[in-house]
N, C-alpha and C positions, 0 to 999 in steps of 0.2 A: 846406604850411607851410614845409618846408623845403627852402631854394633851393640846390643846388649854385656855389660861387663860387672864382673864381679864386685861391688865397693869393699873398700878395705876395711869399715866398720860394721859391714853386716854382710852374713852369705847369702846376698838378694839380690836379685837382678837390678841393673839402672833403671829399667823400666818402669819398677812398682814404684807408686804413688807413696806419698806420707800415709800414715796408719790412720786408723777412723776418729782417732781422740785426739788428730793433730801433730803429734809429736813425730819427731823423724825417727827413721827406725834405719837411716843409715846416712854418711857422707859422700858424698862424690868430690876427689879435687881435679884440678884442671888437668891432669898430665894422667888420669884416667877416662877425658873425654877426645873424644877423636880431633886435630884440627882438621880447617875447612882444606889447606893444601896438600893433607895425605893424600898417596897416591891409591891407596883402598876405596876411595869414594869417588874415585871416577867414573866406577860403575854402572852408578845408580842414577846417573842423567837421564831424565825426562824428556828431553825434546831434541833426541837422534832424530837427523834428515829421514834416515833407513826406515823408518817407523812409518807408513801409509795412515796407520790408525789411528797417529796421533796427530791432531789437525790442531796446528798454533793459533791459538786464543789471538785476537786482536790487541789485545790488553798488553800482550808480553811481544807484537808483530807489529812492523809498520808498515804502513801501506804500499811499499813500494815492493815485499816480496824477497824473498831468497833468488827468486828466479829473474830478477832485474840484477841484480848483482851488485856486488859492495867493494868490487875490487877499488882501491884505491880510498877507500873511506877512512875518516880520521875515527878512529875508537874513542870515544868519549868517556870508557873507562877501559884502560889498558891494564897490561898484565902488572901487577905490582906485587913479584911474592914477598916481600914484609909486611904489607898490609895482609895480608892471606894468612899468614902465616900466624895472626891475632886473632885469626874469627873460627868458630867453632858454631856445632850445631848439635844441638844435645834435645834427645823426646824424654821428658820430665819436668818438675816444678822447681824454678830458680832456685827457690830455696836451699834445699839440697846440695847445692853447691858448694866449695868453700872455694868462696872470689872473694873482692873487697866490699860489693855493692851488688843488690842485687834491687831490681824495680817492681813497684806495686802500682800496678791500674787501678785506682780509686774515684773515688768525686768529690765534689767542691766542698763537701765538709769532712773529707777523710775517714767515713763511716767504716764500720767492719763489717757490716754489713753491703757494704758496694765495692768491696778491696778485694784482690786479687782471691780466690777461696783458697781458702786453707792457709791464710799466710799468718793471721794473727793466732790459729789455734798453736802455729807451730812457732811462732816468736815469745810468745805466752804474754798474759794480761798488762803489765808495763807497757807493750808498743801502744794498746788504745790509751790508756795513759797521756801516754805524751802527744798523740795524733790528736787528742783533743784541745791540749795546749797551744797548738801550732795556730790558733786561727781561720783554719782551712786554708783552703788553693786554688786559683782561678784554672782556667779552662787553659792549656798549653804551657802553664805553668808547671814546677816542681820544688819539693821541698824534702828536706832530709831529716833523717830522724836513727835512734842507736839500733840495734838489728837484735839485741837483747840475748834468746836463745837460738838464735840462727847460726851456722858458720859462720858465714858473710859478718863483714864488718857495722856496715852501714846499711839502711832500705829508705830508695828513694822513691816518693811517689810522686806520683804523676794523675793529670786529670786530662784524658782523651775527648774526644769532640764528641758534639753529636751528630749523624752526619744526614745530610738532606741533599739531592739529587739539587736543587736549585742554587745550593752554594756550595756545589762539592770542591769546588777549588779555597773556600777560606777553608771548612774541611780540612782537605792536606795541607793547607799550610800551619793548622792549628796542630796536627798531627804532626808535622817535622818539626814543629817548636819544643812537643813534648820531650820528641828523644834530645834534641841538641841543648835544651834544659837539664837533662836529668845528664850528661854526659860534661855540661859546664860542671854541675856542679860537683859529679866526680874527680874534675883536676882541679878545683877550689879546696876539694876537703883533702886533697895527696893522694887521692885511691887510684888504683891502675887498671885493678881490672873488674869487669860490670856481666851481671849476665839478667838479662831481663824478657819478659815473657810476649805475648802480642797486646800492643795497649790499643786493646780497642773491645768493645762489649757487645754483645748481640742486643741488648733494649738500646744501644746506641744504630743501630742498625749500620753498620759501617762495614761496607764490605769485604772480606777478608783477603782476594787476592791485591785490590788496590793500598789495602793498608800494608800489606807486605811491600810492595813495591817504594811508597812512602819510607818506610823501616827501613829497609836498604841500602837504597838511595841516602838519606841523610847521613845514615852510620859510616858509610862510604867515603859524605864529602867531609863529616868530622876526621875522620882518621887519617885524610890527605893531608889536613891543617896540622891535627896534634899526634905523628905519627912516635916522638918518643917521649908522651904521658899517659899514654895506653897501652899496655901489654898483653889485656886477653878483654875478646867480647864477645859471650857468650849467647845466641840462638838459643830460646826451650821453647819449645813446643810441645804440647799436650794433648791433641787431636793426631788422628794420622793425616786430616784434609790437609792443619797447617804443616803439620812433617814434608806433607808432598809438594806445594806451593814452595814452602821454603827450600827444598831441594832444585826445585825447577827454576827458579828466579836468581840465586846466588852464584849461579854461573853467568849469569847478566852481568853486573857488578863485580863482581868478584872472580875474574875469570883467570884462571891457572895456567891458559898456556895460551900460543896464538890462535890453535883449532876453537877452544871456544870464546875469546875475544872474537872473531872471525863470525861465530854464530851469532854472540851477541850483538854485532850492528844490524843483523834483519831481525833480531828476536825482542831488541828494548823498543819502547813506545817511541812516539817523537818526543813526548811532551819529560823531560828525564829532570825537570829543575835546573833552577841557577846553582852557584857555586855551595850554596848552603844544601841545595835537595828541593827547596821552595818552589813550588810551581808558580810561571810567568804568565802574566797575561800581556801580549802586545799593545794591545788596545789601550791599557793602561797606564800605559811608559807616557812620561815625559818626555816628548822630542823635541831638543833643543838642532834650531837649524842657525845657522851665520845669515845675520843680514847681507841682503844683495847690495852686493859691490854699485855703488856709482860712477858713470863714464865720467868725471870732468870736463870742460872747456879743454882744458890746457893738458897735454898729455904732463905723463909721471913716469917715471923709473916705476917697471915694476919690482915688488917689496917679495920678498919670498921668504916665507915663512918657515922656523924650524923648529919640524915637529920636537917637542921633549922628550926624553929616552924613555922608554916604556919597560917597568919591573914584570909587568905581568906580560908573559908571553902570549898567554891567550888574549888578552886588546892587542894586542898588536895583530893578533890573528883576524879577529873581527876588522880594524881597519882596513885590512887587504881583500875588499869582495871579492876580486878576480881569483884570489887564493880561496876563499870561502865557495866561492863557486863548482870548484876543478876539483876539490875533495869530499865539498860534503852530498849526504846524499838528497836527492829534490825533496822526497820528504817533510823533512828539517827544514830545510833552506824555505818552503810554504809557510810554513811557521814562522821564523824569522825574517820576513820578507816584511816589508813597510805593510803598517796595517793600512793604512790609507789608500795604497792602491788595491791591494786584495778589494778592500770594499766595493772600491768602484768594478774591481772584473766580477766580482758576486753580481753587483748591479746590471751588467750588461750582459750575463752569461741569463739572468732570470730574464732579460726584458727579450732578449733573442726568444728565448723561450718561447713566452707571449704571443710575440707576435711572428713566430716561423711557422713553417708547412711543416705540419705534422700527420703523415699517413696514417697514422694510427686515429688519427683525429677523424681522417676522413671516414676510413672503417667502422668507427662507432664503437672504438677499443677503448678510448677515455684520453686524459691528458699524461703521452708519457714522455714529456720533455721533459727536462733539466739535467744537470752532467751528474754520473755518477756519484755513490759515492766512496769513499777508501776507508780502507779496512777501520782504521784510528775511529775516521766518523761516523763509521758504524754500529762499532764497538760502544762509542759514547752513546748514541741512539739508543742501542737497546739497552744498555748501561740505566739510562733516566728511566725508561718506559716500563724495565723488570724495579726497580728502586719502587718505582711509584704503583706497579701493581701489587706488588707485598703490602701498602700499608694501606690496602681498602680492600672492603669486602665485596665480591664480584657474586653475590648466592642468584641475584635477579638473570644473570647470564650464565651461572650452572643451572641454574634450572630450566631454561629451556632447550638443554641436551643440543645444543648444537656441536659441541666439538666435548667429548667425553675418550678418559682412555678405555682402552682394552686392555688382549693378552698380551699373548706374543704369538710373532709368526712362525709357520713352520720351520724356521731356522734360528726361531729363539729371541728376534728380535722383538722391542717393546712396540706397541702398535696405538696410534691415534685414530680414534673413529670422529669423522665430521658426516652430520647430517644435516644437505643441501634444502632437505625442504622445512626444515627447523629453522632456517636463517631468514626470518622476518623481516627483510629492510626497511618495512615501516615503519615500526614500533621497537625498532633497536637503535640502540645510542652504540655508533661503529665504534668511537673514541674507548668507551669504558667495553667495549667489544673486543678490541685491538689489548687491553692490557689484558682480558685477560687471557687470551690466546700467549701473552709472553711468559704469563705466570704457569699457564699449562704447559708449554711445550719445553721450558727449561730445564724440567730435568730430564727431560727425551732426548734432545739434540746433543745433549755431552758424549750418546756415544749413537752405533746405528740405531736407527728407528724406524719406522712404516706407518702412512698414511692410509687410512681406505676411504673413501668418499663413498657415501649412497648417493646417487643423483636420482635416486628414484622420484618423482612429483616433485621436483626442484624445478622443474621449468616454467611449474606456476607460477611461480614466485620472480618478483622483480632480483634482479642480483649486480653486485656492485662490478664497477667496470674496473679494465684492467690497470686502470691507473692506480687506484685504490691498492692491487695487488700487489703494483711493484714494491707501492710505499708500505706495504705490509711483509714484504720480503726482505727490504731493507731492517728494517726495527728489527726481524727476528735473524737477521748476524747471517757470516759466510758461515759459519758452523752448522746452521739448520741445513744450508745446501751440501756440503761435503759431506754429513753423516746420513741426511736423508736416503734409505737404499730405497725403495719404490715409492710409486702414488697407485694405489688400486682405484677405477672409478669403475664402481657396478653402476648398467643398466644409463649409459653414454648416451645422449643425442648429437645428432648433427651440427644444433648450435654450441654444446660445449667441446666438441672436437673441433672448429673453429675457431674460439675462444682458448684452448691450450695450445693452437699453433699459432696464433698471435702472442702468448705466452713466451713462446720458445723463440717468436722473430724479432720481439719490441722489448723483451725485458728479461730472459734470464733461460739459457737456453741448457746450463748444465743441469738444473734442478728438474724443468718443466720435462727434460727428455727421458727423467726418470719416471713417466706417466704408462701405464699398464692398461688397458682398456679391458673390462671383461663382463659379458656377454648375460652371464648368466651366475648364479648361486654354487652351485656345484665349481664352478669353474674355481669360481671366489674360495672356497673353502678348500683346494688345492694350496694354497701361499697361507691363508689363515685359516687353521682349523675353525669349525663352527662355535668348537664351544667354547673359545676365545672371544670370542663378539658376543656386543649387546645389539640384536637388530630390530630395528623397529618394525610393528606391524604391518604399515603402510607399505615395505619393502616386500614382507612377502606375501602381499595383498597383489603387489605391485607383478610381482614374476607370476604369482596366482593367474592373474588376467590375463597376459600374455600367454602363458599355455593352455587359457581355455581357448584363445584364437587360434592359435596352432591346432588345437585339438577338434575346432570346428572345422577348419580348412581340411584336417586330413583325418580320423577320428581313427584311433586303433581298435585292433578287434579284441576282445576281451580273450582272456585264455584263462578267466577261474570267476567261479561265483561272487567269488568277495572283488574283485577287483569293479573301480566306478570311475568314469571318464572324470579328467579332473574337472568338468566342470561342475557336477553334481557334488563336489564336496567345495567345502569354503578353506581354507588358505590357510586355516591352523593343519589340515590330511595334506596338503600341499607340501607346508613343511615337512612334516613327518613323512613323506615318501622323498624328500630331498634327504631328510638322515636318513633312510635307508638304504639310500642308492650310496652316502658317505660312509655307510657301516660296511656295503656291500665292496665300495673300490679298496676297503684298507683292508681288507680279510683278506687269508693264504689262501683260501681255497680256488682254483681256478676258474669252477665254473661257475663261481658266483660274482668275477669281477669285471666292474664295470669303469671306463677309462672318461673322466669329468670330462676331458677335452673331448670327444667323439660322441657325447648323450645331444641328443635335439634339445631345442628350444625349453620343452615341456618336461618334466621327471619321465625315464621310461618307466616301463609296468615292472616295479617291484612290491611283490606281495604285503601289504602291511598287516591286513584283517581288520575286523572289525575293531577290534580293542589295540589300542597300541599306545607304550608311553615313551619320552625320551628327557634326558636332562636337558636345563636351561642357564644359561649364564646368570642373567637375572632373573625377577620374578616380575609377571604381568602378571594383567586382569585376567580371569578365567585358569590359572594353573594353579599346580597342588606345591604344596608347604609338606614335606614326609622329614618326620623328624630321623635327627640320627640316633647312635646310641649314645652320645653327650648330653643325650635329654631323660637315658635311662634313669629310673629314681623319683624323676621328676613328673607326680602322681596324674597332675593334669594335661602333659602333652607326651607322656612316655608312650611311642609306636603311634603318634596319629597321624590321622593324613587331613590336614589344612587347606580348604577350596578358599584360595584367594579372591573374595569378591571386585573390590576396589584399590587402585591403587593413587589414590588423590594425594592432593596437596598439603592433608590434614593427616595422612599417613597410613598404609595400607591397614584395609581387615578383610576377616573371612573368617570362617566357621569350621569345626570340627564336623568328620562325615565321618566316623567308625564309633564314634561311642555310642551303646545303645539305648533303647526309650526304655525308662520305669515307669512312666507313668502320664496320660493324657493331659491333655490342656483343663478337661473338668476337672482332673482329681487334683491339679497344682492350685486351682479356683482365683486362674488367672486370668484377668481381662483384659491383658494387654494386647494379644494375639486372637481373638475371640470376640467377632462381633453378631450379637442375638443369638448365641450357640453355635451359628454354623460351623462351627470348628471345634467344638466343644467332643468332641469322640475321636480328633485325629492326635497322634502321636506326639509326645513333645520330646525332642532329641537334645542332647547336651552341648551347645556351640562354643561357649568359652567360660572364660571367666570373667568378660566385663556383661555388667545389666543393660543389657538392651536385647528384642525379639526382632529374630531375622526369621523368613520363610523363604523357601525355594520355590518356585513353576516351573513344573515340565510338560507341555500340553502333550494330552496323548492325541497322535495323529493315525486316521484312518482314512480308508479310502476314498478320496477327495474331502478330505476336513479341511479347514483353514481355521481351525482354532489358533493354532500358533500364529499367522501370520493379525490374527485379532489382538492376541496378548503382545504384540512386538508392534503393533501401530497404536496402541492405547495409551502410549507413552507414559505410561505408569508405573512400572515394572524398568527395572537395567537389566539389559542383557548378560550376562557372565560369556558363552557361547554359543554358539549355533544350537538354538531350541533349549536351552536355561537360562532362566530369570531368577531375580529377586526381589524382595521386597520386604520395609520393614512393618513398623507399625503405623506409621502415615497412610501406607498403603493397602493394608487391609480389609479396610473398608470397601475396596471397589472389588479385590479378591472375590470379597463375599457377594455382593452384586452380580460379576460377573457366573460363579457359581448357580444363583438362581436363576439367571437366564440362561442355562446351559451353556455359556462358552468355555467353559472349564468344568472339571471333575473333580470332585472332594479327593480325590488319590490322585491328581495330581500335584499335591502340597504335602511339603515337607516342613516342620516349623522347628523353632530352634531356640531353646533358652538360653541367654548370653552369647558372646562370641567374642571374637582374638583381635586385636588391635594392637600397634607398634606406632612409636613415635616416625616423624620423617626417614629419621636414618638408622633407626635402629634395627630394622629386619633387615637391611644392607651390613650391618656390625653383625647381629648374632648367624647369617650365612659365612661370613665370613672367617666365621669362628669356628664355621660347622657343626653348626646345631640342627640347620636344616636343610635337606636338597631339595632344588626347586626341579620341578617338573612340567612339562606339558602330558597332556592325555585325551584320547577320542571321548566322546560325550558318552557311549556308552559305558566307560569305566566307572565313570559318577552319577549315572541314573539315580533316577529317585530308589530304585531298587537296591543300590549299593550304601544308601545311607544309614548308618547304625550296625554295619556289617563289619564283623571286630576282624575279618580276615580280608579287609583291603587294603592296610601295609605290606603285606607279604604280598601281596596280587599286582600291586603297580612296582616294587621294586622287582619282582619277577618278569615284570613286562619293562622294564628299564635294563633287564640283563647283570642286574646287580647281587642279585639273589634267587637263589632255585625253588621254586615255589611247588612243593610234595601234596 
């Protein structure tokens, strides 16, 4: 729609903004911006039927559908090209224009600091001046003032609402006061024509498609009234969100011809304001009714009443229900229907509810009665519920990872990870649960998206019934159902395939039948690659187990040294033989490919060996931190490789494993790590750069030893992985106990002066940056033998396939 064009005072695009000191560096006048009823800009409509991808917002939709049909509907704004033929839409800063008036969104004290930006740099020092004179402005008010160095004659400002989900209707009406204020006072002062920006602020938190709508709408029903003391009203927009809202809405109101007059009766809201723009509340009318007639004794001539001639054609419309009926569409007509009786069918439609036969009841699905709801009401649902999760901090419910995003899926879409055994029903408040699943998934469902479910050890867990669902299907809008393209559920039971076919017969059957069931990991990582997901342990602990039963039931026969039944390995080799078999199906070679859908239960036998490493999405307990070359230079972590100890609440650490030992724990004649000498001859290695002593345990195991299973029940030591512990200074003392009773070997300790710490989120920021890639790796990569060993960067990113290791 809109053309970039050359101004006549500078060879610069309309596009560019005023210069950084404020001042314009060019004019634009009206007969260089395009009007709204050129036939150039019928192009760029937004919401063609033809479009599948473009799914109509509830906001701009009413409930009743394009597919109910409007044939015969009365258009509540009709074609009017004189009014069209004033309105324009221009992406730049009013300023700039040369109109008579142009508008500044300000506050109650006219500050220059809360005005439109950049408008007093470019009016220059005189406009604060006299804004300070004025007194200030209440809230939907406006006041005017000289425009100084502007084109424009005049700058009128204005003071926009603040807006709050609980009274979003004084809201828009404080918002149509603004514009029909600032447009009075342009035919008070002789001006004709006005171009003014969005009034409305983000610390107001006022939402922008609705305030457009608002915007429209009013300008609309002024121009109906004063159509020859206005000759041009000027649309700027600054953003391309609002370029695009405004593009898509002005054929609502403003529409050019019958085709989209025609779209706009399924595409405006119900709720479109009175004659002003002003939003109505029914409930709040004054209904005046005629006393009831009294019979008399004695009959009477009856008196017939004659109605007075009606100026306004639309009361005369509204008198004629029979006629209000036969054209308008049911919609509308809900809306204007007596409130009074509406109340009472609310009242009887919920008491049915109550007390009817509910199958689902009986099933043990939950309570899913009540009538639907339509689009309008849905819209406002999640309308309050996304309003109200913006303005509270939800960290108590991101943190315990129940619903976290991903990548994208194989076909590029955004992907949502919900994890089932994460979802605590005890000790979760659903309510602050519920927002913020709106707050997450809002900028997912604007276009396709993908769910995956772990149901892995979810069935321990008590879980909410499907009544809960519907009403959480509702708040998140027809939008999350039409762009949704799957639901992966890895690792399904019989009770939740039960539970999604009650889903798909009691409450929503286009969404629910978008439900994928899959089996197994490998399968999973066909639709999402692996290294798109963050998976939790427990899941491939979860498939671990299951293929050791497989693998008891039928046990394959070995065909190489290195290869060990899965059950003899723990669930971190599990993995790592799942990316091998994912390495093996996407390679050209043929005889090395293996088809996800046709693998058993269990990983088949692909060779990993003893040593083996693979990238990770995130970082867990037990995996390597390898820096990249963004950290070259950087003297203390340039080429090291970072064993991830913990990753707490308090924020992960781990220690340095390649830098090597100068000099022992005696000769540093330190006592922190050192109790009665025992340790006083073993190595001291370089761990970080914060002060604190970490040590490693690796028991050495021989033939029938149970040392390590000694040091893993002593509970004194944290596991890192299968057969590595740690321990700091707290815990050294029992080290060294343990040591004199022989259950440990002085070689198998490794000890470590300082070590690497990151606040909450910040090793989530600096991966992200790529500063580090996170790793898994078998135990023997990180032996106590490997630590201090300045060539195991190059060794694990050679075993990562990242780099060719000579």
């Amino acid at each position: 729609m809109y053309h970039r064009v050359p101004a006549a005072a500078a060879a610069t695009d309309r596009g560019v903004l005023a210069t950084d000191s404020g001042e314009l560096d060019y004019v634009v006048s009206l007969d260089q911006v395009p009007c709204w009823s050129d036939a150039e800009q019928r192009s760029s409509l937004a919401y063609e039927n033809d479009d599948p991808s473009n799914f109509s917002d509830p906001l701009t939709a009413s409930s009743s559908g394009a597919e109910n049909g409007v044939n015969g509907s009365v258009s509540r704004f009709p074609v009017d090209h004189e009014i069209n033929s004033k309105i324009y839409l221009w992406r730049g800063n009013p300023w700039n224009l040369e109109v008579d008036a142009v508008i500044n969104s300000t506050n109650e004290n006219l500050d220059e600091a809360h005005s439109s930006p950049g408008l007093h740099a470019a009016a220059g020092p005189g406009l604060a001046e006299e804004c300070a004179s004025l007194g200030g402005c209440r809230t939907g008010m406006a006041k005017v003032t000289h425009a100084y160095d502007l084109p424009a004659r005049r700058i009128i400002h204005t003071v926009g609402p603040k807006y709050a989900v609980k009274y979003h209707t004084a809201a828009e009406n404080a918002l149509s006061h603004c514009y029909r204020s600032c447009f009075e006072l342009l035919i008070e002062n002789g001006l004709q024509s006005i171009a003014m920006g969005c009034i409305y602020t983000e610390n107001k938190n006022y939402p922008r498609e609705p305030a457009a709508h608002v915007a429209i709408r009013t300008v609309r029903r002024f121009l109906e009234k004063q159509k020859d003391g206005i000759t041009a009203v000027v649309f700027c927009t600054i953003t391309s969100s609002d370029t695009e809202i405004y593009k898509r809405l002005l054929p609502l109101y403003f529409p050019r011809d019958k085709h989209e007059e025609e779209v706009a009766l399924s595409k405006l809201p119900a709720d479109v304001g009175d004659e002003n723009g002003e939003t109505t509340i029914d409930e709040r009318k004054i209904r005046i009714k005629h006393l009831p007639i009294l019979t008399p004794d004695f009959p009477k001539s009856p008196i017939t009443r004659e109605e007075p001639p009606v100026a306004d054609p639309g009361l005369a419309l509204r008198r004629n229900s029979t006629y209000l009926d036969s054209y308008l569409d049911p919609v509308f007509m809900s809306l204007i229907k007596d409130p009074d009786q509406r109340r009472v069918e609310q009242w009887q439609k919920a008491a049915q509810a109550r007390n009817g036969f509910h199958f689902s009841k009986l099933l043990g699905f939950g309570d899913l009665g009540g009538p639907p709801l339509t689009a309008a009401e849905e819209y406002s649902l999640h309308s309050r519920y996304l309003a109200k999760a913006n303005n509270l901090t939800l960290s108590e419910i991101a943190d315990m990872k129940i619903i976290y995003r991903g990548g994208v899926d194989s076909e590029g879409r955004p992907v949502m990870v919900v994890v089932g055994a994460h979802f605590l029903l005890r000790c979760l408040d659903l309510e602050r649960f519920v927002l913020y699943v709106v707050k997450e998934f809002e900028p997912l469902i604007q276009k396709p998206y993908t769910i995956v479910y772990f149901h892995s050890a979810a069935s321990l867990q008590p879980q909410p019934d499907l009544g809960w669902m519907r009403r959480l299907q509702q708040i998140l809008g027809r939008k999350h159902q039409h762009n949704l393209h799957a639901i992966y559920i890895l690792h399904p039971t019989f009770g939740l395939k039960t539970a999604i076919l009650g889903l798909q017969m009691f409450v929503d059957g286009e969404a629910w039948k978008k439900v994928v069931y899959v089996d197994r990991l490998l399968q999973l990582f066909r639709y999402v690659p692996r290294e798109q997901l963050t998976i939790p342990d427990f899941v491939f602990q979860n498939s671990h187990y299951s293929s050791v039963t497989c693998c008891n039931l039928d046990q394959p026969s070995s065909s190489g040294d290195d290869y060990k039944p899965a059950g003899e390995a723990d669930w971190r080799s599990f993995r790592a033989r799942l990316v091998a078999v994912e390495r093996a199906s996407r390679t050209d070679e043929p005889n090395t490919w293996v088809d996800p859908d046709t693998v058993e239960d269990h990983p088949p036998h692909v060779p990993i060996g003893d040593k083996w490493a693979h990238s990770l999405h995130e970082p867990e307990t037990g995996c390597l931190l390898i820096a990249t070359e963004k950290l070259d230079g950087v003297h203390i972590f340039e080429r090291t490789v970072v064993l991830l100890l913990s990753t707490g609440p308090m924020g992960p650490t781990g220690i340095i494993l390649n830098r090597p030992s100068l000099m022992s724990i005696k000769e540093t004649r330190s006592t922190v790590l050192d109790v009665g000498g025992t340790f006083s001859d073993r190595p001291l290695f370089f761990g970080g750069p914060l002060e604190e002593g970490f040590f490693l345990l690796c028991p050495g195991l021989k033939q029938g030893d149970s040392s390590d299973d000694g040091v893993g029940k002593s509970g004194v030591f944290d596991e890192v992985m299968k057969g590595l512990y740690y321990g700091t200074k707290e815990s050294v003392g029992c080290a060294a106990e343990m040591v004199k009773r022989y259950v440990v070997n002085l070689g198998d300790f490794r000890f470590f002066d300082g070590y690497c710490g990151w606040e909450k989120d910040q090793l989530q920021d600096e991966i992200k940056a790529g500063y580090w890639t996170v790793a898994a790796c078998s135990p023997s990569v990180i032996d106590l033998g490997s630590v201090g060993r300045i060539g195991l960067w190059e060794e694990v990113l050679g075993l990562m396939g990242q780099r060719k290791v000579w």
